[in-house]
C-alpha positions in Angstrom: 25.1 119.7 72.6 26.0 116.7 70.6 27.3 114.3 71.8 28.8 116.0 75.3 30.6 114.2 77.3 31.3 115.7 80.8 34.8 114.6 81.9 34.7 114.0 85.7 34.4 116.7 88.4 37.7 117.7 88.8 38.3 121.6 89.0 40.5 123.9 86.6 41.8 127.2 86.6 42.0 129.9 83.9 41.4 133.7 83.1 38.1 134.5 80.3 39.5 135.9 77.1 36.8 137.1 76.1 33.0 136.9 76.9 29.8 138.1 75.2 27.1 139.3 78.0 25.0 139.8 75.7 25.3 136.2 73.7 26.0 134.5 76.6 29.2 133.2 75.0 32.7 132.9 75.7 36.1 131.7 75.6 38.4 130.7 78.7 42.3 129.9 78.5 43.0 127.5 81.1 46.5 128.1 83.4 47.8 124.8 82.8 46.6 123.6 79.5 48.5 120.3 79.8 47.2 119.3 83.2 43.6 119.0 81.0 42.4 115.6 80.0 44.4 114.4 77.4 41.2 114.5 75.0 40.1 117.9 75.9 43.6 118.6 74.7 43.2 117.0 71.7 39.4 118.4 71.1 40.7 122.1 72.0 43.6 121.9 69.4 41.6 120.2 66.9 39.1 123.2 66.9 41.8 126.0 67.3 43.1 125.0 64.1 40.3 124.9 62.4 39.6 128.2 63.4 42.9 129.4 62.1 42.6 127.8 59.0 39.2 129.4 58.5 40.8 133.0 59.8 43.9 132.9 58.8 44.6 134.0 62.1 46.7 132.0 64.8 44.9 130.7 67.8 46.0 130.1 71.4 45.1 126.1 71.1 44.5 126.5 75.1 40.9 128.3 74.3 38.0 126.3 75.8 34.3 127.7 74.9 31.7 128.6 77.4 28.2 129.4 77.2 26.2 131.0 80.0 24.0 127.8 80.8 25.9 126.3 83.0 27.8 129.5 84.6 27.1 131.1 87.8 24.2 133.9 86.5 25.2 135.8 89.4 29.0 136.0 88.0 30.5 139.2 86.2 32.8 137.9 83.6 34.5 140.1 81.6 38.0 139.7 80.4 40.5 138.7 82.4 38.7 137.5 84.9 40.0 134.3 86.8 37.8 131.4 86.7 37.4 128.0 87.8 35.7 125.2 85.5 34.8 121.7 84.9 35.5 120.3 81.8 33.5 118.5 78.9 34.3 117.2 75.0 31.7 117.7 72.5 32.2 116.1 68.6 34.0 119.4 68.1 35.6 121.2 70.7 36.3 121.4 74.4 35.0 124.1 76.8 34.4 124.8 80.1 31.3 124.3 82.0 29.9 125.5 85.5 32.3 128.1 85.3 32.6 130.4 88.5 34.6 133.4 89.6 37.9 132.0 91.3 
């Protein structure tokens, strides 16, 4: 993705809102949104507003994207599910990566 950055190894927690098996795709909210780095914070609000202002629909600002490539293949998620996750900032957004059943 452009510009990734991959912010340190540290572990979060959260439960998947919602995940596409079948794209791969997903979105996680973390349990303690503030405990994030401050510019995954920033990133993640950034993008849920622009989401809203495209929907017209309100968005958690918590949501961090996921895509399959760097989750357990072996892992079920579906929503609900509690997950734990690494964290990286992108020119857009923030999302999760190496995401694994907690």
């Amino acid at each position: 993705a452009e510009g990734r950055q991959y912010l340190g190894n540290k572990r979060y927690t959260g439960s998947v809102q919602w995940f596409s098996v079948k794209n791969g795709i997903g979105f996680i909210i973390p349990d303690h949104f503030n405990s994030l780095p401050k510019v995954a914070q920033q990133k993640s609000t950034e993008a849920a507003q622009r989401v809203a202002d495209k929907s017209q629909q309100e968005v958690f600002e918590g949501l961090m994207f996921h895509r399959r490539d760097k989750t357990d293949p072996a892992s079920r998620l579906s929503e609900g599910s509690k997950v734990s996750f690494n964290v990286f900032v992108d020119l857009r957004n923030a999302g999760a990566t190496n995401v694994t059943e907690a």
